[in-house]
N, C-alpha and C positions, 0 to 999 in steps of 0.2 A: 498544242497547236499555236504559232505563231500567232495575233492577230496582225492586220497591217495599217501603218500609224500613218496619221493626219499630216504630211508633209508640210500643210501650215503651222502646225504645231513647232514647228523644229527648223529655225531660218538656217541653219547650218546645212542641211538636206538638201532645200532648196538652193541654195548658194552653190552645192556642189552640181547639183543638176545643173544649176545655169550655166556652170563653166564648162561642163559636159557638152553643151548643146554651143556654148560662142565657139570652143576649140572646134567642133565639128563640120558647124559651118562657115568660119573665118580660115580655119586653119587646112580642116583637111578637106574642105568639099563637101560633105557628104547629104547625098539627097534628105530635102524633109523627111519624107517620108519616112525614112530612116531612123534619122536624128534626134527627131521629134519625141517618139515612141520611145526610144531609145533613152535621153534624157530622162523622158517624165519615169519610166520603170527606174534608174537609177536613182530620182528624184526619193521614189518614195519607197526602196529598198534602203535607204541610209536612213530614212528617217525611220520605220521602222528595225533598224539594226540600233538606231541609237533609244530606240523609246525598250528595247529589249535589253539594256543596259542600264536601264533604272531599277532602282530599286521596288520592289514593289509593294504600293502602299497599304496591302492591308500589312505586309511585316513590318512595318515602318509604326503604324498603328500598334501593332503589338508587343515592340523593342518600347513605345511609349507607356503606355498601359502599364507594360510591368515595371519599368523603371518609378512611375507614378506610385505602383505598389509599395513597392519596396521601399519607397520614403514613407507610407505610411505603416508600414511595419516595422521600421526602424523607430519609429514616433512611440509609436504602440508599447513595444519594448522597453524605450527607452522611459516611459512612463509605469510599465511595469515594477521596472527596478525602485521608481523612484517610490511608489504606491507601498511597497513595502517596508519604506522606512517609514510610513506614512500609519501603517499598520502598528508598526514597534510603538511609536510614538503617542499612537493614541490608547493604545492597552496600557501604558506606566502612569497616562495622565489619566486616564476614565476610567481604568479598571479599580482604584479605591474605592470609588464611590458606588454602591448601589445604584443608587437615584440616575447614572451618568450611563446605567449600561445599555437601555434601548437606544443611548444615542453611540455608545461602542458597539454594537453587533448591527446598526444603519453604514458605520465607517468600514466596518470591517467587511460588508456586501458590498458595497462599490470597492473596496479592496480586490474580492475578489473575482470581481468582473473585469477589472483592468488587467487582472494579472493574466486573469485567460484570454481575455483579446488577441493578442498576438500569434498564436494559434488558430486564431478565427480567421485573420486575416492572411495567415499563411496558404488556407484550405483554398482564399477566393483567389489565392495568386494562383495554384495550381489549375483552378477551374478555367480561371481567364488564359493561362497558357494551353489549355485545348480547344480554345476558342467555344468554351461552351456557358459562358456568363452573360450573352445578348439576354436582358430581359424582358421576358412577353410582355406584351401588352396584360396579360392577367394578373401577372405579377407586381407588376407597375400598377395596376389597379387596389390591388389588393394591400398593397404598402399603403398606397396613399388613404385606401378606408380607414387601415390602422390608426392613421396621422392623426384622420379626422375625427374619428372617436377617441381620441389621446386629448386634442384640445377642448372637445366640449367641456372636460372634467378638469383643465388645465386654468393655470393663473399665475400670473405677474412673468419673470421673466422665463420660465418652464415652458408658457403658451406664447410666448415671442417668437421661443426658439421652433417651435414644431409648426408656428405659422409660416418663420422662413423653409423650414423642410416640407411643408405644404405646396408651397411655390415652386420650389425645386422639384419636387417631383410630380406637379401636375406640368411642366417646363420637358419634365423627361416623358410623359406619358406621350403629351404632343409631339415628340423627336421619335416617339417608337410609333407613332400611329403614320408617319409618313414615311419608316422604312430608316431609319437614322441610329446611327450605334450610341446608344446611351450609355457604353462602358465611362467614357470620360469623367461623364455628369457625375458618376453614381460617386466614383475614386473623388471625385472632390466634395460631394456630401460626408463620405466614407475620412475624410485627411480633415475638414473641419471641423467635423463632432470631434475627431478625437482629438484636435487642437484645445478647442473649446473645454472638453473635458479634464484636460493634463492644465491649461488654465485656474479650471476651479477647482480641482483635486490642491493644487499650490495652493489656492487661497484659502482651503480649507487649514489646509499643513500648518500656512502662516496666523490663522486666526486659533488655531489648539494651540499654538506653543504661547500666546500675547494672554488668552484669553484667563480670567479667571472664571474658572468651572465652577466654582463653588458658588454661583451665583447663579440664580436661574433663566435669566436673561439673555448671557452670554451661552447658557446650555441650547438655548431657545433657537439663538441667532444660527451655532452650529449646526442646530437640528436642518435648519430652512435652507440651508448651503448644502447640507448632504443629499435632502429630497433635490435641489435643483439638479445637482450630479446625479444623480438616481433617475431625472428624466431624460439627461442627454443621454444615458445608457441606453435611456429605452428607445431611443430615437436609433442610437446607433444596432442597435439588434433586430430593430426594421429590418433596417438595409443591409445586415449581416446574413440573417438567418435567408434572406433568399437569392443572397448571391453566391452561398455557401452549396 
């Protein structure tokens, strides 16, 4: 069913109406009564002829979303690959040492969390192109309990981060309690942890290759880079697991 559009909305509408209505009565006479009636229906048959030629915005919304997706799945990916030589790399240097292996099977878990990501976030594309990823209010509840029991237990820059995902999603709770689509919100929580993560996963890369292992300090320092990675995971499996 058509709806019919706000001819103020659309000065071109209007415009045609007015010239409808000088030609009728400058030009050919024609009774108001007429004319009038006349103009104003053509007034606001073109403006809704032209408001039916827009695009319409929830696709507009949804060509967005996914296009939003799809950089963070290329991201995802593209840290996949990289996590894997990240893998190689730490099994040549930490696998001699005994002493070194709780801290090679900590690398080798976030290994394998990154690598499955992109899989994860494939699931949320397909959810989001049947438009069935709005999330409740219980849902949105329920993350953000999570959040909160994450940072009681949390410290230094681990409870920074889950402080900002605190914010953001009491931010989204508020946008879903007045009826507001918090897909956007969620894809840009969703594209910074995994920025944040492919960040420290590097700086772990680059602190194995510098570092000397044989000393327990610098095993120590790696240990504390891996637990920080090991929280933004857990941040990003929040918001995975329930928009999946």
């Amino acid at each position: 069913m058509v709806k019919i559009a706000n001819p103020l909305h659309y000065p071109i509408a209007v415009l045609i109406g007015g010239i409808v209505l000088v030609v009728g009565v400058r030009l050919l006479r024609v009774p108001n009564l007429i004319i009038l009636p006349t103009s104003l229906a053509i007034t606001v048959l073109s403006a809704t002829g032209l408001k039916s030629q827009e695009p319409d915005p929830k696709e507009i919304l949804k060509r967005q979303l996914t296009q939003q997706l799809e950089e963070v799945e290329q991201l995802s990916e593209e840290l996949a690959q990289k996590t894997e030589n990240l893998r190689q790399e730490a099994g040549k240097i930490l696998g001699q040492n005994q002493f070194n292996l709780d801290l090679l099977i900590a690398i080798q878990e976030v290994c394998n969390f990154s690598v499955e990501t992109p899989q994860k976030i494939k699931k949320i594309s397909q959810n989001f192109s049947k438009d069935e990823s709005l999330l409740s209010i219980e849902k949105l509840n329920h993350q953000l309990l999570e959040v909160k029991n994450k940072i009681s237990s949390s410290s230094g820059v681990s409870r920074q981060q889950l402080e900002q995902l605190e914010v953001s999603l009491e931010r989204n709770l508020e946008l879903a309690k007045t009826g507001e689509d918090t897909r956007q919100a969620q894809i840009f929580n969703l594209h910074r942890i995994v920025q944040d993560s492919a960040g420290s996963l590097q700086q772990l890369q680059n602190k194995l290759r510098t570092a000397n292992v044989a000393k327990p300090e610098n095993v120590q320092s790696l240990k504390v880079l891996t637990e920080e990675i090991k929280s933004q995971q857990e941040q990003l499996s929040i918001l995975v697991n329930d928009l999946m």
